[in-house]
C-alpha positions in Angstrom: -90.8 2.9 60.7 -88.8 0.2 60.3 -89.1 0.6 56.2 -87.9 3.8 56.7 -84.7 3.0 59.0 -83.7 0.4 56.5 -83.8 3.5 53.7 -81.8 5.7 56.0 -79.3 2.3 56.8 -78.9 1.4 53.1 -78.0 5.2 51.9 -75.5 5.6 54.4 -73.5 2.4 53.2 -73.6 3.7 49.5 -72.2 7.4 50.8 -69.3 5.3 52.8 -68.4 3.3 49.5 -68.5 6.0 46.9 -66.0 7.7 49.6 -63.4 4.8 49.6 -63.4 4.8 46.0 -62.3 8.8 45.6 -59.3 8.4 47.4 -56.0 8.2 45.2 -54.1 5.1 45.3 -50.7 5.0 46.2 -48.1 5.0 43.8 -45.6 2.5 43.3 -41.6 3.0 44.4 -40.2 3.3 40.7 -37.1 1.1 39.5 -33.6 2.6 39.4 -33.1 3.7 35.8 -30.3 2.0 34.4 -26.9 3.8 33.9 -26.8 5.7 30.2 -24.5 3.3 28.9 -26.0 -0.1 29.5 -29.8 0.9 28.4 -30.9 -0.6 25.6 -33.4 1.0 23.5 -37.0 -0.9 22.7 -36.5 -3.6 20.1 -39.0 -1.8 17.6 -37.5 2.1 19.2 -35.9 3.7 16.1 -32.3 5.3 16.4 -31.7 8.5 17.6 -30.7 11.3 14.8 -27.0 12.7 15.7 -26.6 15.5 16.6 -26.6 18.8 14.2 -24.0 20.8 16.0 -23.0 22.5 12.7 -19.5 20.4 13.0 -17.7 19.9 9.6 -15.9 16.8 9.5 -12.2 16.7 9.1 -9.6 15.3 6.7 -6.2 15.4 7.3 -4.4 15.5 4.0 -0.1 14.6 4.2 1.7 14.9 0.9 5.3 14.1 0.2 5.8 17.1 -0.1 4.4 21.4 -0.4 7.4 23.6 -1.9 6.7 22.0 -5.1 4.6 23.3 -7.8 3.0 20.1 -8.1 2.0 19.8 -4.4 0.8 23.0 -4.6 -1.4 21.8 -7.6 -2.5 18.6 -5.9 -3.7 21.1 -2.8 -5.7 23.4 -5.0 -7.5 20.3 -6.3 -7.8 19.5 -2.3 -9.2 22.6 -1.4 -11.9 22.7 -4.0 -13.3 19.4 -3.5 -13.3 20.3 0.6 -15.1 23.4 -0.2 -17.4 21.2 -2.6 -18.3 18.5 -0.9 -18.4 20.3 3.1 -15.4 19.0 5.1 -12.5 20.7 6.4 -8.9 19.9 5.6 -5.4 20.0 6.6 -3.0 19.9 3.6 0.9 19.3 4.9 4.3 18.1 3.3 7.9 18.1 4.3 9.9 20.3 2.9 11.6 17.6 -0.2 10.5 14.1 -0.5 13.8 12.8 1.6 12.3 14.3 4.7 10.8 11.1 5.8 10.7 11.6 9.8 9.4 15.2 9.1 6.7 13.5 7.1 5.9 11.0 9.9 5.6 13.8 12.6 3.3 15.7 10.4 0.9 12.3 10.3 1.4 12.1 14.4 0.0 15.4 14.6 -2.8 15.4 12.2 -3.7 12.0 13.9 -4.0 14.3 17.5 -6.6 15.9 16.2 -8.7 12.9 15.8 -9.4 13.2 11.5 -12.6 11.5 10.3 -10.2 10.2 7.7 -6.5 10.7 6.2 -5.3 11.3 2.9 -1.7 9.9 2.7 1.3 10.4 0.1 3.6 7.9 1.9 7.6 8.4 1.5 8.3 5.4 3.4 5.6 2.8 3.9 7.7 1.0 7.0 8.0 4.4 8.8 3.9 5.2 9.0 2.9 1.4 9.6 2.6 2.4 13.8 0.3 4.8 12.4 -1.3 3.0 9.6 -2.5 0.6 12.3 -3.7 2.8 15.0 -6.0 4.1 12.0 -7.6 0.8 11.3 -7.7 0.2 15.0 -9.7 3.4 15.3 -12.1 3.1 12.2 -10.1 5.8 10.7 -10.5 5.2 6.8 -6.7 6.2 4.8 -6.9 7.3 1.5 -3.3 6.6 -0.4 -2.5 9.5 -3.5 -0.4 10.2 -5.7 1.8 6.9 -5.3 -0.2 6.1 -2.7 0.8 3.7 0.7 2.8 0.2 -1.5 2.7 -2.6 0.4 0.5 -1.1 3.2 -1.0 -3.6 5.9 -4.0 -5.4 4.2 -7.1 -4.1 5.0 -5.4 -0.3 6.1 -6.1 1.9 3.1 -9.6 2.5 1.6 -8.8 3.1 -2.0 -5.8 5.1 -3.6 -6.5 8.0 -6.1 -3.4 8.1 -8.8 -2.3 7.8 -12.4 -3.0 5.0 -14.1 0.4 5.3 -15.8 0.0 2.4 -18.2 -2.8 4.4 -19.8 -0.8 7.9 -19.4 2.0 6.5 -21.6 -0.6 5.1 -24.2 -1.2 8.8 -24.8 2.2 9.4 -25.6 2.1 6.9 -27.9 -1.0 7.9 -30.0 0.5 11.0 -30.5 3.5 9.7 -32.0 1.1 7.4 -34.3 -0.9 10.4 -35.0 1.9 12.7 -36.3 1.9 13.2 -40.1 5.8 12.8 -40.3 5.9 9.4 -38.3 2.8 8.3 -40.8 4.9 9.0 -43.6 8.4 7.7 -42.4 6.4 4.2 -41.3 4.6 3.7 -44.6 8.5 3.7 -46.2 9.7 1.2 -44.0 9.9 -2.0 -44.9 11.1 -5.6 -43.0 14.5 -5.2 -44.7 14.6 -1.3 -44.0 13.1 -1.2 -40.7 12.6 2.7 -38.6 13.9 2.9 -35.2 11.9 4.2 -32.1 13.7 4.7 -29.1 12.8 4.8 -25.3 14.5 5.8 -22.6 13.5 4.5 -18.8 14.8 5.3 -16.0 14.8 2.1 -14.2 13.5 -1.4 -14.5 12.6 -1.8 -10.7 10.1 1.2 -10.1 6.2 -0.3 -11.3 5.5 3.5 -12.3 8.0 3.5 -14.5 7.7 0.2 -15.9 4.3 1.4 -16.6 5.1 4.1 -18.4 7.4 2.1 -20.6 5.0 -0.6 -21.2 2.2 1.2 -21.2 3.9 3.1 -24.6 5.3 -0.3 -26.2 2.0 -2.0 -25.9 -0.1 0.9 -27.4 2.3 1.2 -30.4 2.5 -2.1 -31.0 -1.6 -2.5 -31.0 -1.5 0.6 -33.4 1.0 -0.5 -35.8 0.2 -4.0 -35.9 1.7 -7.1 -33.6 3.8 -8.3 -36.7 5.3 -5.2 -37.8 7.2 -4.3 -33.9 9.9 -5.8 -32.5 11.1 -4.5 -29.0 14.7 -4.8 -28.1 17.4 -3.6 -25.7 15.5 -5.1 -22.6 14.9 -8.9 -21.7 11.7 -7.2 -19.7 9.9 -5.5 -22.8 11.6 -7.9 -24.9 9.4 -9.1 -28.0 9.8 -10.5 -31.5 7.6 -10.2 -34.3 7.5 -12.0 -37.9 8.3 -9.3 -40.2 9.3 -5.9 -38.0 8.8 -3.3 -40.0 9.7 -1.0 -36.3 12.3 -1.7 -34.0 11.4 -0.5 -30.5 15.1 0.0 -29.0 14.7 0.2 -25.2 17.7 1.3 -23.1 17.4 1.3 -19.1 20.3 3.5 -17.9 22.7 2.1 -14.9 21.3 4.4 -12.6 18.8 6.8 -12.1 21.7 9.9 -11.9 21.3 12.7 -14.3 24.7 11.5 -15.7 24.1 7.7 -16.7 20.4 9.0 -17.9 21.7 11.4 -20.6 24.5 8.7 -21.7 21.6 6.3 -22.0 20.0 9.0 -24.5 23.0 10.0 -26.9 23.4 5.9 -27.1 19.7 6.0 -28.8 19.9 8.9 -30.1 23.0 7.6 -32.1 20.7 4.7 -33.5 20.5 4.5 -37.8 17.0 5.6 -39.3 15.8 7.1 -35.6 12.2 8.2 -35.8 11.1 8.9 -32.8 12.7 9.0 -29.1 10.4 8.9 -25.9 11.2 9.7 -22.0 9.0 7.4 -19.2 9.2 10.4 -16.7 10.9 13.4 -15.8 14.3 12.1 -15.2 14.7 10.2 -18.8 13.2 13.5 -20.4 15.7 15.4 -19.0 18.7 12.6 -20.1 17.1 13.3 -24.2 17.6 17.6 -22.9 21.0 17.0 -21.7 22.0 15.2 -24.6 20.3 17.5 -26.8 21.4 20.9 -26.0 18.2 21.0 -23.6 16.1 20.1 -26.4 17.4 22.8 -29.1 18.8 20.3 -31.4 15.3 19.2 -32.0 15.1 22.3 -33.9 12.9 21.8 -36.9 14.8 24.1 -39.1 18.3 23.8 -38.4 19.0 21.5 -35.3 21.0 18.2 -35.1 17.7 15.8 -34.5 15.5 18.2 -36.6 14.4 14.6 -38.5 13.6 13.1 -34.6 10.4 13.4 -33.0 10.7 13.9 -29.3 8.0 13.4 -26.5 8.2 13.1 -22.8 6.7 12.7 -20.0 6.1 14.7 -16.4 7.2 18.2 -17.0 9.7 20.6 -15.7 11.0 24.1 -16.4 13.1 22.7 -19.5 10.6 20.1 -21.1 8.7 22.7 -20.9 10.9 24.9 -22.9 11.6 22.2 -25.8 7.5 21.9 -25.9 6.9 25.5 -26.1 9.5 25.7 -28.6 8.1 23.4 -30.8 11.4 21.1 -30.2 9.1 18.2 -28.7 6.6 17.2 -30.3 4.5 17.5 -26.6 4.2 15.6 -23.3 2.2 13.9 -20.6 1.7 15.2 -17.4 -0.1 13.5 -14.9 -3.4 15.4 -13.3 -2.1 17.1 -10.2 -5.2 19.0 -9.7 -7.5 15.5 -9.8 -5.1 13.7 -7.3 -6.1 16.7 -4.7 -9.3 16.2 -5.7 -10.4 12.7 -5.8 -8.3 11.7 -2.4 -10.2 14.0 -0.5 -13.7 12.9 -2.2 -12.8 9.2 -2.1 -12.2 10.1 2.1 -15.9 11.5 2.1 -17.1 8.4 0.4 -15.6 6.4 3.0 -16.6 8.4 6.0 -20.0 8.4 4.5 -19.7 4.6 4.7 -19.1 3.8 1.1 -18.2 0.9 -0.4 -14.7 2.1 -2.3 -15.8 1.2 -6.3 -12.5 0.1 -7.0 -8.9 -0.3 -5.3 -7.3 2.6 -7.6 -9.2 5.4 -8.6 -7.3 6.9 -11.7 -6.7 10.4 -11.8 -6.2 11.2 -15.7 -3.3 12.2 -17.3 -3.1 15.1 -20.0 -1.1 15.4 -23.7 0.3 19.0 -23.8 1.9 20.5 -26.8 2.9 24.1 -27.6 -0.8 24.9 -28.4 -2.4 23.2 -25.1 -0.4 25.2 -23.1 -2.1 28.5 -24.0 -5.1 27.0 -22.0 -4.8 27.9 -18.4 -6.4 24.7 -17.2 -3.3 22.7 -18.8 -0.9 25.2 -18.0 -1.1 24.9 -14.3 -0.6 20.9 -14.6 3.0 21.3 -15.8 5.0 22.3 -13.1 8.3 24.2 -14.1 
């Protein structure tokens, strides 16, 4: 009896236990999550992936100007690499390059709309340094074209997509070298009966321009031979050589007017034994057309200068003429169309986080004679 109570005991303690441990425990009070913008992820947690909301970023693009043919150029070239590449852009420009506060308004605005970056054209560096800043301050990248941003704040522009001009006015010069007449009129010349080449340049302050003039001295003189050039006219491109054989007459006009630029020209084009004249930009082209008879005495059959081979540089609706004509012997234009196109890539790059390859991107430059400009794609570089 008593075996059996013990049984009866022992199985009753075991049905008592096996209850206890069925029931659920409590659970504890959870901590107060922290506010969303003081969590910190788990050391090891990866990153979230941004959102896809099917949001193009956007680049605001501010020329110096739109009415032109050659902003309108640089915008096509825009336009395509935006449509290549997936952002959206703005393209805007005042209505001549003297509007400065128009230009500066047009930058306020496209900043209001909070740009992943800006593509700038500055008229006036001084007037868009407020802007320049707030930018930087912002982790805005700014991409200078054309000419750029000069003497931005250091540190405020990504990278600059523009002609290298020094190598633009090389061209000009290995045309000249190239031309059958100038071949034969140089293998005549001699140290006692030296052959003239003239250039005309607009100014001696602008580093474009003294580019453009260097740029064409320094290719000449590689081609001809160091010894056989001497460069005169301008203490700046001033260089002697042992026995000349050219004589490279530089003449930098008092001003930059129209006037002063085509008295500068009939002074060369007055020089003995003149071979060859050349223009650094648009302006000193149009001083040799003004002095010229807008380029007809160039004439090969009958004109004035039918002996004097021409070139210029830039374009315009009468350069453009005297090429077509046959009166110059062709042109440089810069690369509107790449300008567009490399500011806006060279703002994806630097959205995208990429280290800028080099401070100035060059943009190309083209040679266009009477033949080039039957092809469309060097047509629409040479504004009128």
């Amino acid at each position: 009896m008593k075996k059996f109570l013990a049984i009866v005991l022992a199985g009753l303690m075991l049905i008592s236990i096996s209850a206890c441990g069925s029931k659920p425990a409590a659970e504890p009070t959870p901590a107060p999550a922290a506010p969303a913008d003081t969590a910190e992820p788990a050391p090891d947690a990866a990153a979230p992936a941004p959102a896809d909301n099917g949001e193009k970023p956007y680049i605001a693009v501010v020329s110096k100007g739109f009415q032109h043919q050659f902003w309108q150029v640089v915008k096509k070239g825009a336009d395509q690499a935006a449509a290549d590449l997936g952002v959206e852009i703005t393209f805007d420009g005042p209505p001549t390059e003297s509007d400065i506060a128009i230009q500066v308004d047009m930058l306020k605005s496209a900043m209001d709309k909070k740009p992943a970056a800006v593509c700038l054209a500055a008229l006036d560096t001084e007037s868009v340094k407020e802007q320049l800043q707030a930018c930087k301050d912002n982790g805005i990248p700014v991409v200078g074209f054309d000419s750029g941003v000069p003497n931005a704040p250091e540190g405020s522009i990504y990278a600059t997509a523009s002609t290298d001009n020094s190598a633009a006015a090389a061209i000009a010069a290995e045309q000249l070298y190239a031309d059958a007449g100038f071949q034969a009129k140089l293998a005549a010349a001699t140290p006692e009966a030296p052959i003239n080449v003239a250039v005309l340049s607009q100014d001696a302050t602008s580093d474009s321009i003294i580019s453009r003039t260097s740029g064409f001295i320094n290719k000449l003189v590689e081609l001809v031979g160091d010894d056989s050039v001497k460069v005169v006219g301008h203490d700046k491109y001033a260089k002697d050589a042992a026995s000349p054989k050219v004589i490279v007459n530089v003449n930098v006009p008092a001003t930059t007017s129209a006037a002063d630029q085509k008295t500068g020209a009939e002074a060369l084009l007055g020089l003995d034994n003149l071979v060859a004249i050349y223009g650094s930009n648009e302006n000193a082209a149009g001083g040799i057309l003004a002095a010229s008879n807008d380029g007809n005495d160039f004439n090969k059959d009958n004109g004035k200068f039918k002996d004097i081979i021409a070139i210029g540089f830039d374009a315009g609706k009468t350069q453009r003429v005297a090429v077509e004509n046959g009166w110059f012997l062709g042109s440089v234009t810069q690369d509107p169309y790449q300008i567009g196109y490399k500011a806006v890539s060279l703002a994806v790059d630097a959205i995208n986080g990429k280290p800028a390859a080099s401070p100035i991107v060059d943009t190309g430059a083209k040679w266009y004679n009477a033949e080039a400009l039957q092809d469309p794609s060097i047509s629409e570089l040479v504004y009128e």
